[in-house]
NUSE-676023 format. One line per field, with one value per residue (C-alpha): residue number from 1; residue in one letter; chain; x, y, z. Coordinates in steps of 0.5 Angstrom, whole numbers. Layout:
BEGIN
vokol	[NUM  ...]
fido	[A  ...]
pase	[A  ...]
east	[X  ...]
north	[Y  ...]
up	[Z  ...]
This chain:
BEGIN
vokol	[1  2  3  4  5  6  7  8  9  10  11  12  13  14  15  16  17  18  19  20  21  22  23  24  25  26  27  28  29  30  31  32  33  34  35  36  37  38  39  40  41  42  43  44  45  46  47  48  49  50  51  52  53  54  55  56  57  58  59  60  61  62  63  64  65  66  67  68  69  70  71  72  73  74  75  76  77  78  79  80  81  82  83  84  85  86  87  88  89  90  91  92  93  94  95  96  97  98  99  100  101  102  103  104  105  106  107  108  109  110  111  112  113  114  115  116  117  118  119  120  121  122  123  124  125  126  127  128  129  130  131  132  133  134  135  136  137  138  139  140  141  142  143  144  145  146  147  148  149  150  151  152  153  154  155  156  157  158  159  160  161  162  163  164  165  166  167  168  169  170  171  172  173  174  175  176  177  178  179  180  181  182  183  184  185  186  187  188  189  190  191  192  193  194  195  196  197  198  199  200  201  202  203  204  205  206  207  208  209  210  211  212  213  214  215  216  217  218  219  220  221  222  223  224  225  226  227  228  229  230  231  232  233  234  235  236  237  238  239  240  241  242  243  244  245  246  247  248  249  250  251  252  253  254  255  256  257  258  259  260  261  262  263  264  265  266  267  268  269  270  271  272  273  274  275  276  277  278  279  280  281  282  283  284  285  286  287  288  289  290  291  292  293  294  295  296  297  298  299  300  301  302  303  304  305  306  307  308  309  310  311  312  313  314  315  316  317  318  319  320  321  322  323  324  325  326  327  328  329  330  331  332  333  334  335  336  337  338  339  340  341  342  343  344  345  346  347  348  349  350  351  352  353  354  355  356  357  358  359  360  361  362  363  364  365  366  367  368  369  370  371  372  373  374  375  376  377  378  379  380  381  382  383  384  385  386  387  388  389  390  391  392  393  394  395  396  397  398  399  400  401  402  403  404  405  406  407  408  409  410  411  412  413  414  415  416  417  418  419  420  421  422  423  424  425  426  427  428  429  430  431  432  433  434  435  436  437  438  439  440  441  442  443  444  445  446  447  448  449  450  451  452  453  454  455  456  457  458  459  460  461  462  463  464  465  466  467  468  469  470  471  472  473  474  475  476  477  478  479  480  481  482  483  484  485  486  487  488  489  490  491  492  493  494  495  496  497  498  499  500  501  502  503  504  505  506  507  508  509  510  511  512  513  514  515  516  517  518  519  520  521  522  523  524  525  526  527  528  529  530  531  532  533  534  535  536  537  538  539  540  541  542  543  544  545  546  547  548  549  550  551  552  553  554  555  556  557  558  559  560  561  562  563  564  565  566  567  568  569  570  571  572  573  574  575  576  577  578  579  580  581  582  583  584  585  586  587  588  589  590  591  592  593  594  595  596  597  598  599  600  601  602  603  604  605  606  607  608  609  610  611  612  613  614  615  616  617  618  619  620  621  622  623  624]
fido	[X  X  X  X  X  X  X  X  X  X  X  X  X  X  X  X  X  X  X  X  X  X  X  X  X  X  X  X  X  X  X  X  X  X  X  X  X  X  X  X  X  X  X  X  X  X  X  X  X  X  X  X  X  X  X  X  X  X  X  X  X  X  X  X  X  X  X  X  X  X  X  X  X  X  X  X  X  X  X  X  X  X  X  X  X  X  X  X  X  X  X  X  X  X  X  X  X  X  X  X  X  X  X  X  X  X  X  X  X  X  X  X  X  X  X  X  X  X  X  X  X  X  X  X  X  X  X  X  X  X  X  X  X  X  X  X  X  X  X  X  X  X  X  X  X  X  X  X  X  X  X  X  X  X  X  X  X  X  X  X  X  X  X  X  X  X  X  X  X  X  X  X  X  X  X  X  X  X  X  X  X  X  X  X  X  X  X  X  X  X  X  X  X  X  X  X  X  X  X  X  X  X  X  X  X  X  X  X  X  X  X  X  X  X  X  X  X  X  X  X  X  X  X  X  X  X  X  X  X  X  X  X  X  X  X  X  X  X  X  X  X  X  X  X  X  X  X  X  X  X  X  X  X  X  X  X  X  X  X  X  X  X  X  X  X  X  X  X  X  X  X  X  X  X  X  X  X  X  X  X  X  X  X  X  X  X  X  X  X  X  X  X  X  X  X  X  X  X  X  X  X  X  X  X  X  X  X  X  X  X  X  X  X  X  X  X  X  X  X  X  X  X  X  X  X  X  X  X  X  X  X  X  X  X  X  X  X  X  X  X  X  X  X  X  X  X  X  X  X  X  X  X  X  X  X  X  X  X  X  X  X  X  X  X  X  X  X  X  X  X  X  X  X  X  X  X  X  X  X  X  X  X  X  X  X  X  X  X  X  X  X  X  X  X  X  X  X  X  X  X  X  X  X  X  X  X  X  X  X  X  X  X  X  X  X  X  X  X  X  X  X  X  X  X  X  X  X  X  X  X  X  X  X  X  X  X  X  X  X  X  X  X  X  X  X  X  X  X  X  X  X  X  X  X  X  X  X  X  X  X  X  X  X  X  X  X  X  X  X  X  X  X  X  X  X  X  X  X  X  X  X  X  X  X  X  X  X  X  X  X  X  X  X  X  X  X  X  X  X  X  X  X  X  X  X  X  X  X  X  X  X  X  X  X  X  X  X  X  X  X  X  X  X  X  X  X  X  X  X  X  X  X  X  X  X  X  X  X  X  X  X  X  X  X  X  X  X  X  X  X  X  X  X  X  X  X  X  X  X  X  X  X  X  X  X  X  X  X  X  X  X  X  X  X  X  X  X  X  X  X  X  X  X  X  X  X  X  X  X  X  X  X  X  X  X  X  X  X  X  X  X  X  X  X  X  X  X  X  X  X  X  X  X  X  X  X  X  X  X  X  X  X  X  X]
pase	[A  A  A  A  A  A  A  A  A  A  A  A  A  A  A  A  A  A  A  A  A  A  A  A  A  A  A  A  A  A  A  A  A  A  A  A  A  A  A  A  A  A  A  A  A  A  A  A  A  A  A  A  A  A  A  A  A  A  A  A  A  A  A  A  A  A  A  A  A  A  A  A  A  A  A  A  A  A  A  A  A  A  A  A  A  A  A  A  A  A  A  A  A  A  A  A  A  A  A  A  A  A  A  A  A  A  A  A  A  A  A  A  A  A  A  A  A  A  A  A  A  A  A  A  A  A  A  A  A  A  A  A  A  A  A  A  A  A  A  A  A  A  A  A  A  A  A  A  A  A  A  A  A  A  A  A  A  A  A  A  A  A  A  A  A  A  A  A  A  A  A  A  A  A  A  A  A  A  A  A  A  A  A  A  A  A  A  A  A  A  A  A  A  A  A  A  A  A  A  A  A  A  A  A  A  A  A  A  A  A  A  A  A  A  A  A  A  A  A  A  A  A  A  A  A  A  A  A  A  A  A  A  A  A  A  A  A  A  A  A  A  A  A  A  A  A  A  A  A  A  A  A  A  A  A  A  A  A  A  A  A  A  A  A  A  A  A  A  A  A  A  A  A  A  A  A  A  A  A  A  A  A  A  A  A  A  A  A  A  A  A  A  A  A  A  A  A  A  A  A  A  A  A  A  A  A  A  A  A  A  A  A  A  A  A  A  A  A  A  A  A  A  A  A  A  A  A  A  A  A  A  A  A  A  A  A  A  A  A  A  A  A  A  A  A  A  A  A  A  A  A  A  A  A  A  A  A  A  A  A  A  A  A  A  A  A  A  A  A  A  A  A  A  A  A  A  A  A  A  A  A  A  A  A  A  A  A  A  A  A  A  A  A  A  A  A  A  A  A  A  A  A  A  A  A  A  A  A  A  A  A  A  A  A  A  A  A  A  A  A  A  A  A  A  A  A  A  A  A  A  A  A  A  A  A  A  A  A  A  A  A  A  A  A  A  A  A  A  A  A  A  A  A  A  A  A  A  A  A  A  A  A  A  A  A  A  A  A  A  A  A  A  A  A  A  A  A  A  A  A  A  A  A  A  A  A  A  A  A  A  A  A  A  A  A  A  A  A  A  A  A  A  A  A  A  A  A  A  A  A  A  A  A  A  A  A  A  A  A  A  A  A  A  A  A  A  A  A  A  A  A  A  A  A  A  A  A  A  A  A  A  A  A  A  A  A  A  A  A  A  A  A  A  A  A  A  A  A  A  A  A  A  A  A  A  A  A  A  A  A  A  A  A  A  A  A  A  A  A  A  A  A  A  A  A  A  A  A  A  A  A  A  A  A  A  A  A  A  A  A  A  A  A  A  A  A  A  A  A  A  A  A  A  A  A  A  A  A  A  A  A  A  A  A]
east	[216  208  206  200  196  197  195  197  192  192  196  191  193  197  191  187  193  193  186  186  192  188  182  186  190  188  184  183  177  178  182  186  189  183  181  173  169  174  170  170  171  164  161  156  160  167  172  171  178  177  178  184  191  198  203  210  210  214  208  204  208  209  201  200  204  200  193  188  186  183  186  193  192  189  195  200  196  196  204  206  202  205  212  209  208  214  219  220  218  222  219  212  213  216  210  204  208  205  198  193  187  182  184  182  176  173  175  181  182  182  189  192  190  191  198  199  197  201  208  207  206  213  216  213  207  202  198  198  196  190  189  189  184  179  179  176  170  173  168  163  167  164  170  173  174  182  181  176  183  188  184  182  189  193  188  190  197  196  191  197  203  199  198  190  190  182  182  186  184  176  179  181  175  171  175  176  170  173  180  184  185  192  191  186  190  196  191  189  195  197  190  192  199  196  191  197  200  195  194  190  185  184  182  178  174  173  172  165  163  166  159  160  163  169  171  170  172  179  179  177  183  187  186  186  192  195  194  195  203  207  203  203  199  194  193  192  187  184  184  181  175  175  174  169  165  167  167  164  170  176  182  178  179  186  189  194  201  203  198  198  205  202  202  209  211  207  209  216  216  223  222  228  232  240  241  248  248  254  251  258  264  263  256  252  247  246  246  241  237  235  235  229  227  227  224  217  216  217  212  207  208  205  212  212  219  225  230  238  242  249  253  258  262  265  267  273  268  262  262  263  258  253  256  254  247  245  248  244  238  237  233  235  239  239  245  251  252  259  262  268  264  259  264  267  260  261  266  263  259  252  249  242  240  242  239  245  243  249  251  258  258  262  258  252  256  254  260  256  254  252  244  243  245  241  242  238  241  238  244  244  245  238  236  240  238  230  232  236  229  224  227  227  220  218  221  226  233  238  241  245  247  250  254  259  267  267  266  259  258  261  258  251  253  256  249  245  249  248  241  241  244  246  240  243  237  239  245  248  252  256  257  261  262  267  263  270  268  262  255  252  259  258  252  253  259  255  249  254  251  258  258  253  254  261  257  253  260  263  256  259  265  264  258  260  252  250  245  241  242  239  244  242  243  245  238  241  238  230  232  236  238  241  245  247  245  240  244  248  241  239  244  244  237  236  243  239  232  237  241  235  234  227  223  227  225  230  229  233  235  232  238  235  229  230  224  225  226  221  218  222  229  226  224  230  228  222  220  225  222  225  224  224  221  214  216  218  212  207  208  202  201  200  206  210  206  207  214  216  213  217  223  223  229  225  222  229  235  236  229  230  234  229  224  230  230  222  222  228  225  218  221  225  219  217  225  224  218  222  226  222  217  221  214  211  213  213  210  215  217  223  220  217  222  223  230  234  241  240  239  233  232  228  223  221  215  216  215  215  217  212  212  217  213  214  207  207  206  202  196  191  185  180  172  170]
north	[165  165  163  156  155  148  143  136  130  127  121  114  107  102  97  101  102  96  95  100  97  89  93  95  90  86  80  78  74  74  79  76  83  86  86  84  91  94  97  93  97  95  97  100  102  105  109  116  119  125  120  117  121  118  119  120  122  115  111  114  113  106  105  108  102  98  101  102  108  113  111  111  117  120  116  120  128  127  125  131  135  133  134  141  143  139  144  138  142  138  132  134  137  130  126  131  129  123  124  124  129  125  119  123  122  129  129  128  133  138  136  136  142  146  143  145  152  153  150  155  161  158  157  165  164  167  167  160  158  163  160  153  155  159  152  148  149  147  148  144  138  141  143  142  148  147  147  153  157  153  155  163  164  161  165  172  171  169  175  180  176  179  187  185  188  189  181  179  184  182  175  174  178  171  167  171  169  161  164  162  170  168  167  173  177  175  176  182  184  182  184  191  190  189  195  200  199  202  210  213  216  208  206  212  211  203  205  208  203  197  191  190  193  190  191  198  200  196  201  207  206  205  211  215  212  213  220  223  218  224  228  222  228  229  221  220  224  222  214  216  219  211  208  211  211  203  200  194  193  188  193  197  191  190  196  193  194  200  204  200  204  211  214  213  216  222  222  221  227  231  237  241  237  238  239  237  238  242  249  251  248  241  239  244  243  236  238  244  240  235  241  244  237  237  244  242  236  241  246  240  237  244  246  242  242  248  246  247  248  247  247  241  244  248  244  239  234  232  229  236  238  233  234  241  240  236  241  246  241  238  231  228  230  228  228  228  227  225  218  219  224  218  213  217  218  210  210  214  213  219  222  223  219  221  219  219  220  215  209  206  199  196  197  193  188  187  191  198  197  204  204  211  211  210  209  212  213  213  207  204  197  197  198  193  187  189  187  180  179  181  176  170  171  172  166  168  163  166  173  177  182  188  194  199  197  203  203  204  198  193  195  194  187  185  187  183  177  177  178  171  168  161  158  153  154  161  163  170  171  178  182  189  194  201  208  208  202  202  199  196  191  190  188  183  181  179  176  171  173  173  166  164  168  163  157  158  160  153  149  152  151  144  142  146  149  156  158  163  164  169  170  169  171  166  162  161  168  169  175  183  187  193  197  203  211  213  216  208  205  209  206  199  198  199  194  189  188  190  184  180  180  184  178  178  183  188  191  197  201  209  211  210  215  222  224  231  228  228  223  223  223  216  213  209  207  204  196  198  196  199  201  208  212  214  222  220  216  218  226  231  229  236  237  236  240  245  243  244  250  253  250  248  243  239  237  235  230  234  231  225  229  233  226  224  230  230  222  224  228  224  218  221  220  212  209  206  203  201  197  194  192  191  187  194  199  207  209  215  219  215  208  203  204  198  198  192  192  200  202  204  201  202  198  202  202  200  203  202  206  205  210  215  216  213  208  206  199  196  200  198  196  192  193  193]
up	[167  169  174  175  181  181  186  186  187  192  194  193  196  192  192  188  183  182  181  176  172  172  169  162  161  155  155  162  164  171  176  181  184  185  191  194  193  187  181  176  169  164  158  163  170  166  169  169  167  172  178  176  180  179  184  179  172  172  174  169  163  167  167  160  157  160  157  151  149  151  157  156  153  160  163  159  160  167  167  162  168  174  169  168  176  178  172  168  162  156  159  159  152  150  153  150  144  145  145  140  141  137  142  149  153  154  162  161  155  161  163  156  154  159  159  152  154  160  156  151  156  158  151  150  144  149  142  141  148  147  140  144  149  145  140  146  150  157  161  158  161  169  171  178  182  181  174  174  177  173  166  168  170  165  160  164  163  156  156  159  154  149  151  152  159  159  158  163  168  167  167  174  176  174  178  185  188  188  190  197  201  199  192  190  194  188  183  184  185  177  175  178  175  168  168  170  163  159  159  163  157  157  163  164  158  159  166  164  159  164  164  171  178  180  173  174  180  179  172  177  181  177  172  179  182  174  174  180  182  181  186  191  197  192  191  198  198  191  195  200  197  193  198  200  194  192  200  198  193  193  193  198  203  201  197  192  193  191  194  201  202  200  206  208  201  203  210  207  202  203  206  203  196  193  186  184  176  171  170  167  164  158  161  162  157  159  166  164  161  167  171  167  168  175  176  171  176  181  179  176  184  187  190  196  197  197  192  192  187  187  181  180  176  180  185  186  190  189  197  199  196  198  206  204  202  208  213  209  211  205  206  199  193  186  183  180  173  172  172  177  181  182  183  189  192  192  196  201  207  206  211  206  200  194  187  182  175  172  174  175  172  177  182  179  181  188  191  192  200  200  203  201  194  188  181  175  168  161  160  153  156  159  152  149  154  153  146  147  151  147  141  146  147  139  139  135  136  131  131  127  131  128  132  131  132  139  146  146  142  146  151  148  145  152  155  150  150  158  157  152  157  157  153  148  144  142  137  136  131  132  126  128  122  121  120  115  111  105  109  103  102  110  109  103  107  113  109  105  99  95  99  95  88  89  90  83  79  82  79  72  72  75  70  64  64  63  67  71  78  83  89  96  102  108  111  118  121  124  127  127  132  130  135  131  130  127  121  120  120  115  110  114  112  106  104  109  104  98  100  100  109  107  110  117  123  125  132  134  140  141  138  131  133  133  134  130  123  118  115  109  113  116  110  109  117  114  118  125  131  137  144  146  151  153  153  145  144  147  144  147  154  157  162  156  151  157  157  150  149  154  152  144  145  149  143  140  141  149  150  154  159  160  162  167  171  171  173  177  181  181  184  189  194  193  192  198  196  189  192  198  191  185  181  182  177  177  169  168  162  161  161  167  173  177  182  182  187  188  180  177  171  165  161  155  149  142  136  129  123  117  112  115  121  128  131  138  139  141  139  144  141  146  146  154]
């Protein structure tokens, strides 16, 4: 939810209330409430909306009933803004409802508008809520200094809510200077969050084109810091140097979260890293995979660190494994890959931190009491969850949800649902197909569309009419999540628009993207949304063209592994920092890592199929 910096207006004494309510009611000659001294309301002495203040909603819908218009109206503004700050929000939509534009006075209009905009942040239409504010010049109305901050930072979160990070980030530079310490120390927190975001290319060029200082200092260090995050001695001396050159800067006298902590993670560098992964036995591709991963990040870092390889397989106990290695001298392991050999990690007290790469469901829950063991899989669930929010921030409020009668099909529609939630306003309808049964009847199936062919029979069977009729699929669906394999994709979509849902949105997890197919393989997957990871929608970044190159199956099915081990290892450093900051993320190859109850997890990118061919979204295009 976004956040608003809004004070409340002070309290004002009974008697001028009701002064103020003797000035609206209708047709009094005479005032015997008003007290000697109590402006009168005239043709030449009117109220002026902007020094009116209510003290509960309740009042102020109690003294618009008892008002004309536009004051009844200015009345009502300043009730759905106090039902706003006060997280009444059905209430302050409810009496904005009530409200007609053309009947408030220009002082007042700033309460209503920047109301609206903020409740549709809240209900997730950032584009509305840019389109209500550009549609109203507000600052010709001589805005008070809280008004200035409400509108520059309800604009900045409407900026960021729609990808536009160099709007937002030169937005809250214009409000800074009028900003309490506290509260420029939050906004440049979410300004630096924001330009974080984008590729470092970006922010490089909008750093040379920037029109002001601020502006450019900011994009400067945020290129910098995003460059250089895998290799935290070299940012600590690049920070160094900024500061120097940008001394006057506002970073420079307060540095942003993530980079105040920099000289603890430099400082707290393991010296010497275990490396617990199968090299023999039925994981070993997987484990190998990661291991190619782990060594890139390693020599891509300088090799600052000694590694230690231990082969899992070839152990009963991955405990023993991970006492061995802390006797060896080992600072940090990374490690292991098996389940139950994660599960008996859990059971254990550690002696080093160690950064699992799976994750035990169970343990989720709260009941991993172990400081010392960290969580970091490429779980599907992450990818399931990041779907059910992003329908509920499109607007979307009724789902099919398609998946696969297996185990990872429960797993991923259960993940989904927890992440709708308990919001009433949202149906799921949950539609699981076989990989024994025909896609295309499925589909008409789920869709209703032999439902509506029976209606028609029905009508002429009843009237005796001949006539035609087209099918039609069922109209209670704004939106599809497809939980399913590429290969299934390819034969549910096109059953999907042949069935007539060619109009609903589908949305996909990174299973339906193999990147090494060619377009004509994907053309069957045309219009798909779906969330992936920067290693696969962000090809041709250096170390992974390098990567690549020395490794071809990077660039297949094995290439997420290979990003695990590469993050595995970049992270390993600054989980301490993850956890103390869970706002701050670390922009991997695997997707925006943040940490929540011991476990690393994922926020991804989203890319779309057109013409058999994968665009990631959304595609930046800003003008400095």
């Amino acid at each position: 939810m976004s956040r608003f910096n809004l004070n409340l207006p002070h309290r004002i004494q009974r008697g001028a209330w009701l002064a103020i309510i003797a000035l609206v009611l209708n047709g009094c000659a005479s005032d015997p409430s008003r007290t000697p001294g109590q402006p009168r309301a005239t043709a030449q002495n009117p109220i002026n909306p902007s020094d009116i203040t209510i003290t509960s909603v309740t009042e102020g819908l109690r003294l618009a009933s008892l008002s004309r218009e536009p004051l009844a109206s200015t009345f009502r503004a300043k009730a759905a803004k106090l039902a706003l700050a006060q997280g009444q929000f059905e209430d302050a939509n409810r009496i904005l409802a009530l409200i007609q534009a053309s009947n408030i006075a220009p002082s007042a209009r700033v309460d209503y508008v920047l109301t609206k905009a903020q409740l549709f942040l809240i209900d997730g239409d950032a584009s509305q809520a840019l389109a209500l504010l550009n549609q109203n010049n507000l600052t010709e109305f001589g805005l008070s200094i809280q008004d200035q901050i409400d509108l520059g930072i309800t604009k900045a979160n409407a900026y960021e809510q729609t990808g536009r990070m160099l709007a937002a980030a030169r937005t809250r530079t214009l409000i800074t200077p009028i900003l309490t310490d506290a509260a420029a120390t939050d906004n440049h927190e979410q300004l630096f969050n924001g330009l974080m975001t984008l590729p470092t290319a970006l922010l490089k060029r909008y750093a040379t084109d920037a029109a002001t200082n601020d502006l450019r200092g900011w994009l400067s260090l945020a290129a910098m810091t995003k460059q250089l995050q895998n290799r935290p001695s070299q940012q600590l001396r690049a920070l160094t140097n900024w500061k120097k050159l940008w001394a006057g800067h506002p970073a420079a006298q307060r540095l942003p979260k993530r980079l105040a902590f920099l000289d603890s993670v430099v400082a707290g560098q393991p010296k010497k890293v275990a490396i617990l992964l199968p090299q023999t036995g039925p994981l070993a591709t997987a484990g190998q995979a990661i291991l190619k991963g782990i060594l890139s990040a390693h020599f891509d870092q300088g090799r600052e660190s000694e590694l230690i390889i231990y082969d899992t397989h070839q152990s009963d106990s991955a405990l023993d494994l991970v006492e061995r290695a802390a006797q060896a001298g080992a600072e940090f392991v990374i490690g292991p890959l098996d389940k139950n050999r994660v599960t008996e990690l859990a059971q254990a007290r550690l002696k080093v931190p160690v950064l699992a790469l799976n994750r035990v469901p169970a343990l989720r829950s709260g009941t991993n009491q172990n400081g010392n063991l960290f969580f970091f899989s490429l779980a599907p669930e992450d990818e399931a969850k990041q779907l059910a929010e992003h329908g509920k921030q499109l607007g979307y409020k009724n789902i099919l949800l398609i998946a696969p009668i297996d185990e990872w099909g429960d797993r991923t529609t259960a993940a989904f649902r927890e992440a709708v939630g308990t919001d009433a306003d949202i149906r799921v309808t949950e539609k699981r197909f076989s990989e024994d049964e025909s896609y295309a009847a499925f589909v008409r199936r789920i869709l209703e569309v032999d439902e509506s062919q029976a209606r028609a029979n029905d009508l002429k069977r009843i009237t005796g009419l001949s006539f035609e009729f087209n099918a039609r699929r069922r109209q209670d669906i704004d939106m599809i999540a497809l939980l399913a394999s590429a290969e299934n994709s390819k034969q549910i979509n096109p059953a999907l628009a042949f069935y007539y849902a060619d109009d609903l949105p589908v949305f996909a997890t990174s299973l339906v993207n193999q990147n090494n197919q060619t377009k004509i393989n994907n053309l069957d997957l045309n219009g798909i949304r779906f969330c992936d990871m920067p290693w696969k929608l962000i090809p041709d970044a250096p170390l992974e063209t390098t990567i690549q190159t020395a490794w071809p199956e990077a660039k297949g099915p094995l290439g997420g592994l290979f990003a695990l081990g590469l993050d595995a290892f970049n992270i390993m450093p600054r989980l301490r920092v993850l956890r103390e900051m869970p706002e701050t993320p670390f922009y991997g190859l695997t997707g925006a890592l943040t940490m929540d109850q011991q476990t690393v997890t994922r926020r991804l990118m989203w890319g779309l199929f057109e013409s058999g061919e994968v665009t990631a979204l959304p595609a930046v295009n800003e003008s400095i």
